[in-house]
C-alpha positions in Angstrom: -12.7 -14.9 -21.4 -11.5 -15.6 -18.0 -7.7 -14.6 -16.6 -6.1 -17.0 -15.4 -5.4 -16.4 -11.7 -2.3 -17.3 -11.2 -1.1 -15.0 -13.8 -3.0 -12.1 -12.4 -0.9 -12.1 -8.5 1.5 -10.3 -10.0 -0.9 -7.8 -12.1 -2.9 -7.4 -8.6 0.0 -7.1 -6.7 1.4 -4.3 -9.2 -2.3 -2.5 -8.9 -1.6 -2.7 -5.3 1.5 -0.8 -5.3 0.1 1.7 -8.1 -2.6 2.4 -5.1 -0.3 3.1 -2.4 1.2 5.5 -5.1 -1.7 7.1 -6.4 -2.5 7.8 -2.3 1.7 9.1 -1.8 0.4 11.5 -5.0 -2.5 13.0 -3.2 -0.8 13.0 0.1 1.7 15.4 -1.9 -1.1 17.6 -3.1 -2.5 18.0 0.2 0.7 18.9 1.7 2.4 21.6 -1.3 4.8 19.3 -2.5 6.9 20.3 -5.4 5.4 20.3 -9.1 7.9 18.2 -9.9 8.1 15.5 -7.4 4.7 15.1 -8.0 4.3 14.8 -11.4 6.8 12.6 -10.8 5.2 10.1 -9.1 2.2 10.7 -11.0 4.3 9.6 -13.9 5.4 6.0 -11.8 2.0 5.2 -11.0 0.6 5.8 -15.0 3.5 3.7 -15.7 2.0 0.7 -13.7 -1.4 1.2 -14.5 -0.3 1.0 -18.2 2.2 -2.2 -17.2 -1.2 -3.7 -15.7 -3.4 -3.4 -18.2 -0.8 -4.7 -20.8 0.0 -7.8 -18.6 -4.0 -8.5 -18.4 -3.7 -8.1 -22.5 -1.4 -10.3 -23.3 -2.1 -13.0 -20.7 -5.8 -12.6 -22.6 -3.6 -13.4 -25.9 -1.4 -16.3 -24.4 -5.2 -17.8 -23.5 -6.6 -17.1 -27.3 -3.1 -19.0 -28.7 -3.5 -21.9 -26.4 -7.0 -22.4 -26.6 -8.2 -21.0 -29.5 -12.2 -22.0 -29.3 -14.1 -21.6 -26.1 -16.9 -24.5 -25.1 -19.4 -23.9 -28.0 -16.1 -24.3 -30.6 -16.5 -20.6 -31.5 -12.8 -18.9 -32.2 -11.7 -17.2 -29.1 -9.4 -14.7 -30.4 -11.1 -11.4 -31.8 -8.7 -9.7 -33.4 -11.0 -6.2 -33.5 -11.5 -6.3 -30.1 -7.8 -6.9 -29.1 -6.9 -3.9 -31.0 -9.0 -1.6 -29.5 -8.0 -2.8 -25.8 -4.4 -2.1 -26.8 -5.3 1.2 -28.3 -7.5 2.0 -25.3 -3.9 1.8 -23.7 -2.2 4.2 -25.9 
């Protein structure tokens, strides 16, 4: 199934930011920083990832409800494999 781009800006442009955070987090490492500072921001960028990959879920979902057979008519939404992507989440 293939995201639809406009829907993804915003996941990319979260991704983005969970990069530059991910770096600050290293950075912090590298420098001594406090335990908790950077657990911290270890904790903001998990949060985004996790936001992310929800996003790219559930605009997968919206596709599946609004076109629910692909080309060759065969049902779009696999309910197995939805489940495991959220659980691969948790």
């Amino acid at each position: 199934m293939k995201l639809d781009p406009d829907e993804m800006t915003k996941v990319v442009n979260r991704l983005k930011r969970a990069q530059g955070q991910l770096a600050g987090v290293v950075r912090m490492l590298d420098e001594g920083k406090d335990c908790e500072d950077v657990v911290t921001q270890l904790s903001a960028v998990s949060k985004a990832l996790d936001r992310a990959g929800f996003a790219i879920i559930a605009s997968g979902m919206k596709q599946c409800l609004t076109q629910p057979e692909d080309a060759d008519g065969e049902p779009t939404l696999d309910v197995a494999k939805l489940e495991k992507l959220f659980l691969s989440l948790a």
